[in-house]
TIKE-483801 format. One line per 5 residues: number of its first residue (from 1); their letters; for each residue x, y, z of C-alpha. Coordinates in nm, 4 decimals, m for minus. Last residue first. Example, Ala and Ser with C-alpha at 12.3 -4.5 7.8 and 13.67 -1.06 7.14 Angstrom:
2	sa	1.3670:m0.1060:0.7140  1.2300:m0.4500:0.7800
% end
This chain:
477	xxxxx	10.9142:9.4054:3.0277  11.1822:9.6869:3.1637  11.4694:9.6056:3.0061  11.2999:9.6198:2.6190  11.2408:9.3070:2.3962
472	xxxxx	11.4214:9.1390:2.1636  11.6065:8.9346:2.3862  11.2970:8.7694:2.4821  11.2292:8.5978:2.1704  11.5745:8.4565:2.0681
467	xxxxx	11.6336:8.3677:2.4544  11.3257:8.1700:2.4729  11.4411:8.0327:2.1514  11.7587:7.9223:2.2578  11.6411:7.7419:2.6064
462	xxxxx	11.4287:7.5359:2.4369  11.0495:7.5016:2.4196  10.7700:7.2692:2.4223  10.4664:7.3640:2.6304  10.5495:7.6717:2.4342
457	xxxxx	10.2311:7.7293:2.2743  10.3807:7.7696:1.9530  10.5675:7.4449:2.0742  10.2630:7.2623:2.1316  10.1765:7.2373:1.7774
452	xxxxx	10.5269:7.1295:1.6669  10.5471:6.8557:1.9106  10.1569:6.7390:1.8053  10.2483:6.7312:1.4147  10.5680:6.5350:1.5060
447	xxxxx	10.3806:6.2921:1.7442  10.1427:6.2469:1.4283  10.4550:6.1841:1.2181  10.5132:5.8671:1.4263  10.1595:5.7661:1.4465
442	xxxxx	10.0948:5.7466:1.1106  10.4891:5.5325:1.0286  10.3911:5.2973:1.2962  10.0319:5.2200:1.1793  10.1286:5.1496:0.7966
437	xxxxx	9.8997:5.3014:0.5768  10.1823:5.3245:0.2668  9.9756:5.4814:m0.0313  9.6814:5.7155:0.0666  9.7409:5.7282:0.4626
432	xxxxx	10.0748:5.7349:0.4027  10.0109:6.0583:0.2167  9.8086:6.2002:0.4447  10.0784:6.1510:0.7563  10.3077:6.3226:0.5111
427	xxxxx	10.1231:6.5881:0.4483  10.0152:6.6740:0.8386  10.3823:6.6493:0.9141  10.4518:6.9165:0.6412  10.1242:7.1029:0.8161
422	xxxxx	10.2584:7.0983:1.1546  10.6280:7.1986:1.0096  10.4485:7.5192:0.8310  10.2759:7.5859:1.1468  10.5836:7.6041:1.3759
417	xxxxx	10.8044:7.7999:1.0894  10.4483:8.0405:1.1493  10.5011:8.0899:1.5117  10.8528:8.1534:1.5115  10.7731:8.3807:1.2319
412	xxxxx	10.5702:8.5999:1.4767  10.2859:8.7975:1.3010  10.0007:8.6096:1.3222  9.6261:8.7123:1.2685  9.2825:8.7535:1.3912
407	xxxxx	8.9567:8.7502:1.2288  8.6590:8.9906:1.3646  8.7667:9.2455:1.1854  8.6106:9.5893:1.1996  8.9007:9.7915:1.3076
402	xxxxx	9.0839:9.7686:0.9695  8.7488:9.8506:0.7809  8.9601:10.1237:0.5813  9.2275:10.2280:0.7755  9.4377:10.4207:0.4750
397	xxxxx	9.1359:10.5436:0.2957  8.8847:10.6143:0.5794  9.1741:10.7800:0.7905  9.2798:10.9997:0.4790  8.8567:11.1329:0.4519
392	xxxxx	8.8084:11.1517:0.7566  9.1673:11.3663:0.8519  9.0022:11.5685:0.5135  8.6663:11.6183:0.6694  8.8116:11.7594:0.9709
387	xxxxx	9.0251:12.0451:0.7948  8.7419:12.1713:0.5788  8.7509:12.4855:0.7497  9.0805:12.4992:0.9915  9.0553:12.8972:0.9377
382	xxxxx	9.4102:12.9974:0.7945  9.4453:12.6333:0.6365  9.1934:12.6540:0.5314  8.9949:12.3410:0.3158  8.7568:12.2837:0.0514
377	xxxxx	8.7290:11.9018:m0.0327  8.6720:11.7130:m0.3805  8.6514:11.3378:m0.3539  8.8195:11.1353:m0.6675  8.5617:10.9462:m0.8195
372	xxxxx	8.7225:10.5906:m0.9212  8.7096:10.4623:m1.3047  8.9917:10.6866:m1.3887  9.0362:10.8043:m1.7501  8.9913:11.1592:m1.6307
367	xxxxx	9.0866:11.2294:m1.2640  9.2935:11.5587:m1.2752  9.0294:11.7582:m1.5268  8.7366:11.5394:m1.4202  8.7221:11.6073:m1.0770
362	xxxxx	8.3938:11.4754:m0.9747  8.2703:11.7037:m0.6552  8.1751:11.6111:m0.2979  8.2252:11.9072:m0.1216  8.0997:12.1088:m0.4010
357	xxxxx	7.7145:12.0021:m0.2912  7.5313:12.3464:m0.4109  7.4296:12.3687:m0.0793  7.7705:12.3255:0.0411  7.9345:12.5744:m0.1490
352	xxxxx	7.6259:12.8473:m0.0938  7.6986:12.7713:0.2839  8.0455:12.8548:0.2372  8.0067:13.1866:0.0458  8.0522:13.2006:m0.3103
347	xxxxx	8.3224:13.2444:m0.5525  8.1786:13.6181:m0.6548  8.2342:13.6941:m0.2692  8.5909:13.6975:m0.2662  8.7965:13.3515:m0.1668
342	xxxxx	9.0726:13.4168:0.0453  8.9201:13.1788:0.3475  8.9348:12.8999:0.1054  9.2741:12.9176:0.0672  9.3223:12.5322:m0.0450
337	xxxxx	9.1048:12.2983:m0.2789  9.1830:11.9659:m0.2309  9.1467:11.6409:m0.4695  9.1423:11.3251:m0.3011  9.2381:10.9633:m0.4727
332	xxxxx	9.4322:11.1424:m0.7377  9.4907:11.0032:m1.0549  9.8944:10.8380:m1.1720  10.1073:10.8316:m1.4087  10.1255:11.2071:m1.5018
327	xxxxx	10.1453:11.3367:m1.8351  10.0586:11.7145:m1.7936  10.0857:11.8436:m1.4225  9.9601:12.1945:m1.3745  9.6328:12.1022:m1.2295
322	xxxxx	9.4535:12.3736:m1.1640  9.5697:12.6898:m1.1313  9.2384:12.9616:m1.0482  9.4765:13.2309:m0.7772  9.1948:13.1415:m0.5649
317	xxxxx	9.1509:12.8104:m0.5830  9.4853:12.6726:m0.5289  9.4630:12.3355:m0.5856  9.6498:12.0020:m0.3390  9.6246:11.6576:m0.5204
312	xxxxx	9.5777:11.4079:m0.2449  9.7596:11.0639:m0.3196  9.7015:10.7876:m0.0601  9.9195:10.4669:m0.0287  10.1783:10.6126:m0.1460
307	xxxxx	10.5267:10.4654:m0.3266  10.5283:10.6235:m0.6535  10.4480:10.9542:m0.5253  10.7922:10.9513:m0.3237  10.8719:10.8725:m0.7238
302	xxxxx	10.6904:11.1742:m0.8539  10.8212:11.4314:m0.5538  11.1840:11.3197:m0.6057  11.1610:11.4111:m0.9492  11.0148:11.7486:m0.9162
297	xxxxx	11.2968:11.8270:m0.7141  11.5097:11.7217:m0.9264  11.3753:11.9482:m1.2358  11.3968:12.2608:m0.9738  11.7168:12.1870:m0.9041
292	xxxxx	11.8439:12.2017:m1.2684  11.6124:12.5124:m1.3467  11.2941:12.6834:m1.3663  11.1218:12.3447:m1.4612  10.8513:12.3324:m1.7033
287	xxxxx	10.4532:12.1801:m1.6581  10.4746:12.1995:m1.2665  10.5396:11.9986:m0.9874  10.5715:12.1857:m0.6135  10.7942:12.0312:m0.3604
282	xxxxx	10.6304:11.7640:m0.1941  10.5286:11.7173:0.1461  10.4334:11.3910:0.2865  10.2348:11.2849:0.5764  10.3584:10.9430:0.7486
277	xxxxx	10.0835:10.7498:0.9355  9.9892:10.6855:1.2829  9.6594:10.4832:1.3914  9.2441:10.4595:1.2902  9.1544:10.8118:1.4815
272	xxxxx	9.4552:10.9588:1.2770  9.7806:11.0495:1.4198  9.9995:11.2329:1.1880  10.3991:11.1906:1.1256  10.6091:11.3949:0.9067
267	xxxxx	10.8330:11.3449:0.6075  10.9497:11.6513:0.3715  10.9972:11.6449:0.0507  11.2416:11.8531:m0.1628  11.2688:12.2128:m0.2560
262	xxxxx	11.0042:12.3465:m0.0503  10.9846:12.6902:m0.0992  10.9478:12.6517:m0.4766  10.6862:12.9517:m0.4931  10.7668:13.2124:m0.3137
257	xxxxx	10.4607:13.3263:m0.0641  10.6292:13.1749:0.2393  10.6247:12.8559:0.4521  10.8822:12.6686:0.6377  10.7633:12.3371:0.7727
252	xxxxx	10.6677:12.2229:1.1281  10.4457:12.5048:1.2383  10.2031:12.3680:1.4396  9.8851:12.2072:1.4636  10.0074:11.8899:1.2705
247	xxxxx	9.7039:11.9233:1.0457  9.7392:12.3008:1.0190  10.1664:12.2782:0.9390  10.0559:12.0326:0.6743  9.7701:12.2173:0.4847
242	xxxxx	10.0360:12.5539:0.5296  10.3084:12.3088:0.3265  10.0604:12.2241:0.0768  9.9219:12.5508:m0.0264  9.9170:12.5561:m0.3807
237	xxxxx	10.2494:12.7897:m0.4134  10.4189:12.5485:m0.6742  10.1310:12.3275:m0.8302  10.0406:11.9609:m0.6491  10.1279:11.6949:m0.4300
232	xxxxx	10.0400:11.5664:m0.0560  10.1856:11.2481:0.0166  9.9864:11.0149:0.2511  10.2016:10.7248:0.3194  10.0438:10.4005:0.5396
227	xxxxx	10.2932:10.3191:0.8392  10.4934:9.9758:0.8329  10.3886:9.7724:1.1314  10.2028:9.5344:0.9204  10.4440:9.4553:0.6604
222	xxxxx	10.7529:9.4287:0.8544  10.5697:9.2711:1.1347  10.5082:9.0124:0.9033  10.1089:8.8915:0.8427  10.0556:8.5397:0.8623
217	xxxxx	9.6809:8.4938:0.8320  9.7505:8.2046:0.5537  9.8811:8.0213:0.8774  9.5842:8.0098:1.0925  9.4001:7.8820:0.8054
212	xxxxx	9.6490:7.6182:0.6827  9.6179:7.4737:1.0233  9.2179:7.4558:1.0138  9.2159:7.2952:0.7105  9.5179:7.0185:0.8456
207	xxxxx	9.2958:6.9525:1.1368  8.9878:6.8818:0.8558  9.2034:6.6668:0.6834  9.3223:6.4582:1.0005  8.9587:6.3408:1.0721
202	xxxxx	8.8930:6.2305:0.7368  9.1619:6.0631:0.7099  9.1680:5.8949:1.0176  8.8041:5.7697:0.9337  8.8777:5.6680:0.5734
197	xxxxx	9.1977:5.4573:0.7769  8.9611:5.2483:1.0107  9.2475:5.0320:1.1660  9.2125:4.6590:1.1004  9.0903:4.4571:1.3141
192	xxxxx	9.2351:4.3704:1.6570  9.4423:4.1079:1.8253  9.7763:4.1502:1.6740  9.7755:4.5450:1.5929  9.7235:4.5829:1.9956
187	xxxxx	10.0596:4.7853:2.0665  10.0245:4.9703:1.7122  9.6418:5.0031:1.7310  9.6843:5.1884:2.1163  9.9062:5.4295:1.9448
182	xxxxx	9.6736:5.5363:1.6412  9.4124:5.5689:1.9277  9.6692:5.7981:2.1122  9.7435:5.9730:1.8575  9.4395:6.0533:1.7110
177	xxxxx	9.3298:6.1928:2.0399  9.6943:6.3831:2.0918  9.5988:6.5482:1.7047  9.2504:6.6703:1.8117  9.4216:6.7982:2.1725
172	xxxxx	9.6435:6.9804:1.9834  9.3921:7.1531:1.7526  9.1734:7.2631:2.1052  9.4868:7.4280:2.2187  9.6007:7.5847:1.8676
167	xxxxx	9.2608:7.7570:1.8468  9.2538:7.8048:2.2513  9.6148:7.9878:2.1976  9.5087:8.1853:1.9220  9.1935:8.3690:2.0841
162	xxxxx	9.4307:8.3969:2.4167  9.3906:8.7254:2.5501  9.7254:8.8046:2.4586  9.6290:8.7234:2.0814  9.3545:8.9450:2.1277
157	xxxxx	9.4912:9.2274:2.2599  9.7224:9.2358:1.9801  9.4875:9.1808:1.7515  9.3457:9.5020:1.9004  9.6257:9.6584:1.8469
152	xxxxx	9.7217:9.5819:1.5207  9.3981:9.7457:1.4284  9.3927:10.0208:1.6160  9.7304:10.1431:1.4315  10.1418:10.1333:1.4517
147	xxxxx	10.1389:9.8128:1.7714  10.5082:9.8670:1.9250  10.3766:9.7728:2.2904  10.0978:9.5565:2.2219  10.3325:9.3816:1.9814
142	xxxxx	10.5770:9.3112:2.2503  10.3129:9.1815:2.4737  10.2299:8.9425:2.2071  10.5296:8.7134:2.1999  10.4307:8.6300:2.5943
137	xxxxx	10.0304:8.5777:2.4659  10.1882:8.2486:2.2090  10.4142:8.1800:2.4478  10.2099:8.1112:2.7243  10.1118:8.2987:3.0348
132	xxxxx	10.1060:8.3402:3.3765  10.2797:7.9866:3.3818  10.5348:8.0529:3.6142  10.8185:7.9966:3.3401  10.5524:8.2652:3.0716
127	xxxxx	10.5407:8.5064:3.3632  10.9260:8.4779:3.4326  11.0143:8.5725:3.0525  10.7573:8.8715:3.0666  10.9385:9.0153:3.3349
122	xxxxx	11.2849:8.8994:3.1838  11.2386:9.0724:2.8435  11.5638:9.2178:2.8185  11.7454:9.2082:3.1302  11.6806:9.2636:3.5040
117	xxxxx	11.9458:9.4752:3.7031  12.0615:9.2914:3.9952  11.8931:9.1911:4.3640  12.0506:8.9143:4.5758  12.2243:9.1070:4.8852
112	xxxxx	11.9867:9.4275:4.8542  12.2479:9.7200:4.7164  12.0384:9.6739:4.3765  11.7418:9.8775:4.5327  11.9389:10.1432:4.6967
107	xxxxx	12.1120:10.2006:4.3469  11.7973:10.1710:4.1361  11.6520:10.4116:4.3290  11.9304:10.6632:4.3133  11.9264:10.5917:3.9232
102	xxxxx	11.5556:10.6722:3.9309  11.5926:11.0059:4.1228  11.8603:11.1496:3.8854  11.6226:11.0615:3.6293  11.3656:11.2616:3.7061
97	xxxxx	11.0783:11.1273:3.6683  10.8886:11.1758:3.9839  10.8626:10.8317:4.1611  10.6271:10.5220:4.0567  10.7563:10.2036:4.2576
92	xxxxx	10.6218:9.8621:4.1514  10.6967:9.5800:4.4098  10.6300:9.2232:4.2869  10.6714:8.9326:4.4609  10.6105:8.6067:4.1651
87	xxxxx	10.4227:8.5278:3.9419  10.5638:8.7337:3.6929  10.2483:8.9946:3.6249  10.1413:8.9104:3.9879  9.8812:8.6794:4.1401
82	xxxxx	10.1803:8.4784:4.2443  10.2950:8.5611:4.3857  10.2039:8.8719:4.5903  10.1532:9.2587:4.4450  10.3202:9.5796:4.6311
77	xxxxx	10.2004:9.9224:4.5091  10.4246:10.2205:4.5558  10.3805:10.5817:4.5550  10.6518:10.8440:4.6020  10.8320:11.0888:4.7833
72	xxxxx	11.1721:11.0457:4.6690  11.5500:10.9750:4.7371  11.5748:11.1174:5.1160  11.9051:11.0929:5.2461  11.9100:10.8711:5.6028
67	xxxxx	11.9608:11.1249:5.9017  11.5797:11.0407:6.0525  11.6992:10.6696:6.0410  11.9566:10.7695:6.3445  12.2048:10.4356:6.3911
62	xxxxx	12.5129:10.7093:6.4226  12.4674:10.8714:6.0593  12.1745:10.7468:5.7650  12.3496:10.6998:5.4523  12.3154:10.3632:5.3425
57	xxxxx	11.9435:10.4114:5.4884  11.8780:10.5930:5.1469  11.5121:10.6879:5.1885  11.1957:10.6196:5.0478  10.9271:10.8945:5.1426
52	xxxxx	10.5545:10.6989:5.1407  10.2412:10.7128:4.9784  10.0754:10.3606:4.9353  9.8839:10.1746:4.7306  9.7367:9.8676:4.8306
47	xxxxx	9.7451:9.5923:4.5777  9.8821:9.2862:4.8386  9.9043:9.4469:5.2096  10.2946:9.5777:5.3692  10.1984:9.6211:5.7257
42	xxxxx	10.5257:9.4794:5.8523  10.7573:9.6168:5.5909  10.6369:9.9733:5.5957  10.6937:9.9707:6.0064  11.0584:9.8640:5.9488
37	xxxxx	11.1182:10.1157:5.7358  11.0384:10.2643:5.3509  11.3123:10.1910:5.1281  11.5556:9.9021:5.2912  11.2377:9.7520:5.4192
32	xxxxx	11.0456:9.7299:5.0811  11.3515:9.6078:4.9477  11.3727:9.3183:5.1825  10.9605:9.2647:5.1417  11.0603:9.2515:4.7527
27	xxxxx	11.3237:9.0068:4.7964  11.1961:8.6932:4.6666  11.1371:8.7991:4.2876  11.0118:9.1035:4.1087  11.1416:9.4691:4.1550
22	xxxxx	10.9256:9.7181:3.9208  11.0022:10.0837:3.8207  10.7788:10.3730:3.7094  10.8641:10.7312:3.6228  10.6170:10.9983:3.6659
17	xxxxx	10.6034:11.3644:3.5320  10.8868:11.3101:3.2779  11.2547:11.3629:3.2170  11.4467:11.1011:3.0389  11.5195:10.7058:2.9860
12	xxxxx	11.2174:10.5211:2.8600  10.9400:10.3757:3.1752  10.9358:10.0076:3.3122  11.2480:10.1159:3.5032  11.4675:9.8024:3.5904
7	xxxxx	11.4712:9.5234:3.8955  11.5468:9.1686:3.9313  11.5360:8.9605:4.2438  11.7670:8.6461:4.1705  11.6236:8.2215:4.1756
2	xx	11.7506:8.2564:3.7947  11.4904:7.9635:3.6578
% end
């Protein structure tokens, strides 16, 4: 392993409140000297933080530290190896984020004979080399990072707190058992009995269960990572561009009193209590376009329609239009009523609404022919009424009982090529089993099923795919 002190920003490039930067490797106390003094360096204590003014002592005139430029006042936490994140010395430095401060930081820093800029993924790489963690929880930090909803997080979570490692631990140490007794009948096959196949068998097919298991969890990170799609849709001049400016809390999207305003769709993003998602805007569908562009924008709203997970048909219930949309593909999963706050008294107030249970409405004209009941909500976009039960409502549909598993799965496809070649091996040592038990061939493609179990654990790696796996991920982890 590069014997080098590395050192990058842990935080993205830009203006903030804090910024954060860690140095790992055998120079720390050297850098913790070159920053904060002689005095810093000789009561430096493991997970103590401390307030301090680093300085540039490049720049200090005639031997006189008091003339060295000041770079920061700043906190900084030192951690020994190797109950660090590497393993190793680790200083981690949180300045003000500006980033004329960081780069002076990182200047002093790298100007410490033996210190360079880390690269992608080298933290995490140097915890997995000292044996902070495996491969298995070292792949995982970068889904922790880029995780989309509480549900990929927490498998996340899990998978760096090991629940797939001590599954693929405990299966390894199956297979190395058989192994070895499979071995010890090859180098005694002259002076004992016969091998008990039925029991190898048996014994093999419930490891090969358990592999196929962990592998039918695959999930890519294409798959899980991509964002459920909410697209609003209804009349011209329902409301749906207010309803989106009042979830987001601001005002995002033009709005007016025209109807077409919104000539195409527009993305957004919303956080919901069960992740992100992507809110859609539609321009407004109705029985007849006005003209050319009118008739393609109604087109681009029915195929962006075509791809949600959650349609919410948007009424405007005071000027009385329903649905306007005649020979439509597709039933609403959420019907909402808009400009509730410019209904007159004759409509009712919004106690009389609720007693009369209209929050919870069939909606036969937009939802006939559907065996689902499409939930009917009053909302205000003025007023926010309503405006909680419909973030429940989308959150329930597109994170429904996400959070509640128990199970966990895997998303890396160096992990799953691993699994696939276990369970090949796994085949083959079942079919000799069946037709050809001869000791040498069992035991040979039981060392194959044990290599590839151990290299999702990384007890057997290369050089190329540590690189492969770490390159992917930012400077500063």
């Amino acid at each position: 392993m590069d014997s080098q002190t590395i050192v990058a920003p842990m935080t993205p490039a830009g203006v903030s409140a804090v910024a954060a930067l860690r140095v790992s490797g055998s120079k720390v106390r050297e850098v913790v000297r070159l920053l904060f003094g002689e005095k810093a360096f000789q009561n430096l204590k493991p997970r103590e933080a401390k307030l301090a003014t680093a300085r540039d002592y490049r720049t200090m005139v005639g031997g006189d530290r008091t003339t060295a430029q000041v770079v920061d006042s700043l906190l900084y936490i030192f951690f020994e190896g190797p109950n660090s994140y590497t393993g190793e010395d680790v200083l981690e430095l949180y300045p003000h984020g500006n980033p004329i401060i960081v780069r002076e930081l990182l200047q002093v820093i790298k100007s410490v004979e033996g210190v360079r800029l880390a690269e992608p993924g080298e933290y995490t790489r140097r915890a997995f080399l000292n044996g902070r963690m495996d491969l298995v929880q070292a792949e995982s930090v970068a889904d922790v990072i880029h995780s989309a909803n509480r549900a990929e997080l927490k498998n996340a979570h899990r998978l760096l707190g090991g629940a797939l490692s001590k599954k693929v631990k405990t299966l390894t140490e199956l297979v190395m058992d058989i192994s070895a007794r499979l071995e010890l009948d090859v180098d005694f096959a002259e002076e004992e009995a016969d091998p008990d196949y039925a029991t190898w068998g048996t014994k093999i097919e419930a490891i090969r269960e358990s592999v196929e298991s962990i592998l039918k969890s695959f999930k890519g990170n294409a798959a899980v990572r991509r964002l459920p799609l909410a697209v609003l849709y209804g009349a011209p001049n329902a409301g749906k561009s207010s309803l989106v400016n009042a979830l987001l809390g601001e005002d995002r999207i033009l709005v007016s009193n025209i109807p077409g305003t919104t000539r195409d769709f527009v993305e957004v993003r919303l956080f919901l209590a069960g992740g992100e998602i992507r809110l859609v805007d539609t321009a407004g569908i109705a029985d007849k376009a006005t003209d050319v562009l009118d008739a393609l924008s109604m087109e681009k709203s029915r195929e962006i329609l075509a791809e949600a997970d959650m349609k919410i048909l948007v009424v405007d219930q005071v000027s009385g239009v329903r649905c306007q949309v005649s020979g439509m593909e597709w039933n609403p999963d959420l019907v909402v009523y808009s400009k509730s706050d410019l209904l007159d008294e004759r409509r009712g107030t919004r106690d009389e609404r609720e007693a009369a249970g209209s929050l919870t409405l069939r909606h036969p004209e937009c939802n006939e022919g559907s065996s689902d009941n499409s939930t009917v909500l009053h909302v205000s976009s003025k007023t926010g009424e309503g405006l909680d039960a419909l973030t429940q409502a989308m959150n329930a549909r597109l994170f429904a009982n996400r959070d509640d598993s128990e199970d966990i799965w895997i998303t890396s496809e160096r992990e799953k090529t691993c699994l696939e070649e276990a369970l090949a091996g796994i085949d083959r040592t079942l079919s000799l089993i069946r037709t050809n038990p001869a000791v040498e061939l069992i035991a040979f493609e039981m060392q194959l099923v044990r290599r590839a179990l151990q290299s999702i654990t990384g007890e057997i790696s290369s050089e190329d795919v540590l690189q492969k796996i770490f390159a992917g991920f930012c400077i500063g982890k």
